[in-house]
N, C-alpha and C positions, 0 to 999 in steps of 0.2 A: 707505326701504329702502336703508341707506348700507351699503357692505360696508366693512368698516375697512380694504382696500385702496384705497378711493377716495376717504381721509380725507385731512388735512393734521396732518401732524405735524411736531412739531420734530425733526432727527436730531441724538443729543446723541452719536453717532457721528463723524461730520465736521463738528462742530461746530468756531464757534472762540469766540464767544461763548454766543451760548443755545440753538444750534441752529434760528431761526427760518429766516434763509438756506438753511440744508442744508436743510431740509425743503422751504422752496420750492423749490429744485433739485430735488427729487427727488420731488415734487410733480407739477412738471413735466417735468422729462425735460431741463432746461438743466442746463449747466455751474453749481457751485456759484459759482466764482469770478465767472463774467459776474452772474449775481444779488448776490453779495457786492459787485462794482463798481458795478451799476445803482443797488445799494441807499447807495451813499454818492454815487455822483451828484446823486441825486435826493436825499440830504438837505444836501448843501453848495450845492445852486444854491433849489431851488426849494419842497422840501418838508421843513422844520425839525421838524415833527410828527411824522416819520417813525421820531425818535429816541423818542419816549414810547410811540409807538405796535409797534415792536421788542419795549419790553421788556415790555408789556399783551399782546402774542402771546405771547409768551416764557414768562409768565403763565397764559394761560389756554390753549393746546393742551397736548395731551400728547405724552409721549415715545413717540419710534415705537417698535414692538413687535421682539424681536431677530426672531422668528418670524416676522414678517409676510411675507419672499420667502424662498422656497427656495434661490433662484440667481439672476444678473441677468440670464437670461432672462426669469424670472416679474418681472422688478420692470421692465425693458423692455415688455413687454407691459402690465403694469398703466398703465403711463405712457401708453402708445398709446390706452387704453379710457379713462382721465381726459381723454386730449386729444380726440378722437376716439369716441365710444360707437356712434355708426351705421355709421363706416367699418369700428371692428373688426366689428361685427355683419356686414357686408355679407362680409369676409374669409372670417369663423366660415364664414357660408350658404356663401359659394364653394367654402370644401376640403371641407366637408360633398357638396357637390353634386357634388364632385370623386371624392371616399373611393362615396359612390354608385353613381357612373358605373361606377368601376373593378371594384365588388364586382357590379354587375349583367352586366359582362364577362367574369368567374372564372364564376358560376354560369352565363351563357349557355356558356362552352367547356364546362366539366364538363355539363352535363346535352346538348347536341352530344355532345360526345365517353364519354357513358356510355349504350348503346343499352337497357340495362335500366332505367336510372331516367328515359326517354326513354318506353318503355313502359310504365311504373307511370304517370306524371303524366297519360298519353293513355288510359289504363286509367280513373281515378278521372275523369278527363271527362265 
């Protein structure tokens, strides 16, 4: 059950060759440019493979969706739930528990401070 937000794609958007970089940036939630540096690091010292294996990504993801965020809010958050799936969950539950708390305090004043629907709820008792 993949959501195509929590897919890896190439962004042929900020791209500068085939978009593999930009999508891992944005994949993860780093700067394009430190993945762009990581990724020639790691093929001038130690990982020469790295070049064939670019353009076999490059290859076989697809391009991201123009649709896929609304705003970089939504694309912020999708980032946080690919890095992270339990800590957003635990988040969700909290302002959930929170938006609760607040709404069981509106209807505790209003039904307090409404002496007829104080006596209808005492009534059907």
């Amino acid at each position: 059950m993949t959501s195509e937000r929590t897919t890896l794609y190439r962004d042929k958007q900020n791209a500068k060759l085939l978009g593999v970089c930009a999508g891992i940036a944005d994949y993860t939630g780093v700067n394009a440019l430190w993945v762009r540096l990581g990724f020639l690091v790691l093929l001038f010292t130690i990982a020469p493979i790295l070049l064939p294996a670019y353009f076999v990504a490059g290859l076989l993801l697809n391009k991201k969706p123009a649709h896929l965020y609304v705003d970089q809010d939504e694309s912020k958050y999708w980032q946080r739930v690919r890095q992270s799936p339990q800590r957003t969950a635990r988040e969700i539950r909290a302002r959930m528990r929170d938006i609760d708390r607040r709404l069981a305090d509106v209807e505790t004043f209003y039904v307090s401070s409404n002496p007829r629907l104080t006596a209808e709820i005492e009534r059907l008792r």
